[in-house]
C-alpha positions as a LaTeX table, in Angstrom:
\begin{tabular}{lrrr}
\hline
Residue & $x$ (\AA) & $y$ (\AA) & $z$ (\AA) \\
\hline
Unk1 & 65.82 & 133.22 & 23.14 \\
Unk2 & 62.48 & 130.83 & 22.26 \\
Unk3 & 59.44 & 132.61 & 22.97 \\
Unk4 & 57.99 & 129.03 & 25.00 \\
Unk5 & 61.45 & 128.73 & 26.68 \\
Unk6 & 61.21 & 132.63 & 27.90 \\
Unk7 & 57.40 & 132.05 & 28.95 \\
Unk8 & 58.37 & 128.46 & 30.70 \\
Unk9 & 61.01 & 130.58 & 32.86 \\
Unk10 & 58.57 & 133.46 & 33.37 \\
Unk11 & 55.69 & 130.70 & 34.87 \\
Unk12 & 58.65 & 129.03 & 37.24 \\
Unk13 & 59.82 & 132.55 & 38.11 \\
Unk14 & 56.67 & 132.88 & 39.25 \\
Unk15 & 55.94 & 129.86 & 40.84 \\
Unk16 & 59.62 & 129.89 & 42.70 \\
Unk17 & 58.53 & 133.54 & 44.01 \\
Unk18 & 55.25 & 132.06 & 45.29 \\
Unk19 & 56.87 & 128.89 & 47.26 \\
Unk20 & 59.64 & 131.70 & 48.72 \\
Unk21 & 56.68 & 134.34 & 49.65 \\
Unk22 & 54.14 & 131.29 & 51.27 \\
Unk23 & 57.07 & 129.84 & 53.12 \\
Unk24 & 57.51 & 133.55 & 54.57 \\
Unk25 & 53.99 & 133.49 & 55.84 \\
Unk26 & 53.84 & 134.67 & 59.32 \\
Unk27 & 50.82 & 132.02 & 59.49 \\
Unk28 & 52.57 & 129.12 & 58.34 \\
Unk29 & 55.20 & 130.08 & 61.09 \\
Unk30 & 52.52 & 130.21 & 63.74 \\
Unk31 & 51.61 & 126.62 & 62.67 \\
Unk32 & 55.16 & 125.61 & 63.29 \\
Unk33 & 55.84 & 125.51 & 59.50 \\
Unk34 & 59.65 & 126.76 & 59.47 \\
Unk35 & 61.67 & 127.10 & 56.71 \\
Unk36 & 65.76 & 125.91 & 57.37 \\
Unk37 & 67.69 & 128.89 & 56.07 \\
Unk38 & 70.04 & 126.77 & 53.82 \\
Unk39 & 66.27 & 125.42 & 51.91 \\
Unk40 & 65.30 & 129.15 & 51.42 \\
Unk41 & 68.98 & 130.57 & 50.37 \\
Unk42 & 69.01 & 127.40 & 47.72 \\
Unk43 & 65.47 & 128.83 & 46.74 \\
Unk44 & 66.78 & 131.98 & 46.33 \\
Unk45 & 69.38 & 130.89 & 44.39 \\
Unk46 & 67.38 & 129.10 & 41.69 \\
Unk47 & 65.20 & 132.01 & 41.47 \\
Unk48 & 68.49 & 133.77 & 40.45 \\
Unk49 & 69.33 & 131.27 & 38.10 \\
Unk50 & 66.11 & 131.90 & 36.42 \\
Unk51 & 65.67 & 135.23 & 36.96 \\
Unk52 & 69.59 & 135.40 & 35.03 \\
Unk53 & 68.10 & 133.19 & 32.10 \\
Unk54 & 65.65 & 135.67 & 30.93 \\
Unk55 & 66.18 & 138.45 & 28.46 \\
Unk56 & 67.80 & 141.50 & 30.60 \\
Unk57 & 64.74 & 143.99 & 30.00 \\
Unk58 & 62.39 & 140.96 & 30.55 \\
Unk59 & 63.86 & 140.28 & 34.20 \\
Unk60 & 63.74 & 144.11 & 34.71 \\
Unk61 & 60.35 & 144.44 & 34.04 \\
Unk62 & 59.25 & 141.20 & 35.90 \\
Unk63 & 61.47 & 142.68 & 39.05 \\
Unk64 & 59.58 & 146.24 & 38.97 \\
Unk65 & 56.06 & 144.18 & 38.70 \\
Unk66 & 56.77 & 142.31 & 41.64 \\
Unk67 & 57.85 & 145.47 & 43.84 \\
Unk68 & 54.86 & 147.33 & 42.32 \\
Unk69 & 52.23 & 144.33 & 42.44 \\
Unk70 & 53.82 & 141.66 & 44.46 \\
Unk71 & 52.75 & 139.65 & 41.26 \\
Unk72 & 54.35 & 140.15 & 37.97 \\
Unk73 & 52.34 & 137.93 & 36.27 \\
Unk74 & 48.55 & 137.50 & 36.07 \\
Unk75 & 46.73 & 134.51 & 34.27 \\
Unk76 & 44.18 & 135.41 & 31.14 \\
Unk77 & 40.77 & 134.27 & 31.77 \\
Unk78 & 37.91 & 134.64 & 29.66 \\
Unk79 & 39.74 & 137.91 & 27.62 \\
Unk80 & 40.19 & 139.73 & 31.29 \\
Unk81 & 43.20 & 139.88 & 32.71 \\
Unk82 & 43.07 & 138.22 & 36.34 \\
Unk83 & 45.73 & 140.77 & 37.97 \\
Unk84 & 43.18 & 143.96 & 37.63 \\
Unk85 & 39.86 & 142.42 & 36.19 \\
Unk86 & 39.94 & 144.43 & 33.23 \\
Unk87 & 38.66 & 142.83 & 29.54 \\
Unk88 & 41.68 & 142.91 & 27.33 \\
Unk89 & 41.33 & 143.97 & 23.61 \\
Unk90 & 40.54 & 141.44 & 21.20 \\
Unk91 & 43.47 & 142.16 & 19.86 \\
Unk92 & 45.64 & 141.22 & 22.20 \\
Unk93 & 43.98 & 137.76 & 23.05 \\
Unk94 & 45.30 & 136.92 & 19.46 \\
Unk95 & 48.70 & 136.84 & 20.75 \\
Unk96 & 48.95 & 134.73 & 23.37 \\
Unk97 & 52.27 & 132.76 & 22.19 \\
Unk98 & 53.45 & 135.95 & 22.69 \\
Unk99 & 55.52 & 137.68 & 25.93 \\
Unk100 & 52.98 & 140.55 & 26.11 \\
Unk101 & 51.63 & 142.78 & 28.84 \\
Unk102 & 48.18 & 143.94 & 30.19 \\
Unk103 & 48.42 & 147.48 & 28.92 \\
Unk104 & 45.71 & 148.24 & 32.19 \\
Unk105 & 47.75 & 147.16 & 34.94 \\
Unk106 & 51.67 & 146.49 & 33.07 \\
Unk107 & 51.62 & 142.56 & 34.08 \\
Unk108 & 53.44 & 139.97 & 31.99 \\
Unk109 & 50.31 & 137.64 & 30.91 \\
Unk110 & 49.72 & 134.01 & 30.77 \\
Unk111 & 47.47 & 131.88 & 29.09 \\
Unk112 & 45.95 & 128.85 & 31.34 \\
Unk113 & 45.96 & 125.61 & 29.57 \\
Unk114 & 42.90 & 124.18 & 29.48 \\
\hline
\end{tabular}
């Protein structure tokens, strides 16, 4: 699979995971913010979908991240990785058109356009 296909499914992976976990929000549901069930099982799906169109040991890895961390994936800011605030080696920041990892904390990285 393309490397910028497999990181543009990785990003909506984890934006679909965000919209599922905010609409989950006790406070949101407080506020009268409810979510219909058929919206969040069609959410559900499409995260699925995606999760489906990854390579196998990709979509493994981003599903034990998400149990471990709640969030797979961290942004790359600066050379520190934004899911445990540690400075990655040079080495890696070389990479970043590349699926790679922090090799601190395990997450699948991203690099913020700027």
């Amino acid at each position: 699979m393309n490397e910028d296909l497999t990181q543009a499914h990785l990003k909506l992976l984890f934006d679909l995971d965000n919209l599922i976990d905010d609409m989950e929000e006790p406070k949101y549901q407080k506020i009268g913010f409810k979510v219909e069930n058929e919206a969040r099982l069609l959410l559900l799906r499409k995260r699925n979908d995606l999760l489906k169109k990854l390579p196998k040991e990709l979509a493994e890895i981003y599903e034990r991240l998400k149990k471990r961390y709640h969030q797979a994936i961290a942004p790359v800011e600066n050379g520190f990785c934004l899911g445990c605030f540690q400075q990655l080696p040079t080495q890696l920041l070389t990479r970043s058109q590349e699926i790679i990892t922090c090799p601190n904390c395990g997450r699948i990285l991203y690099w913020r356009k700027k």
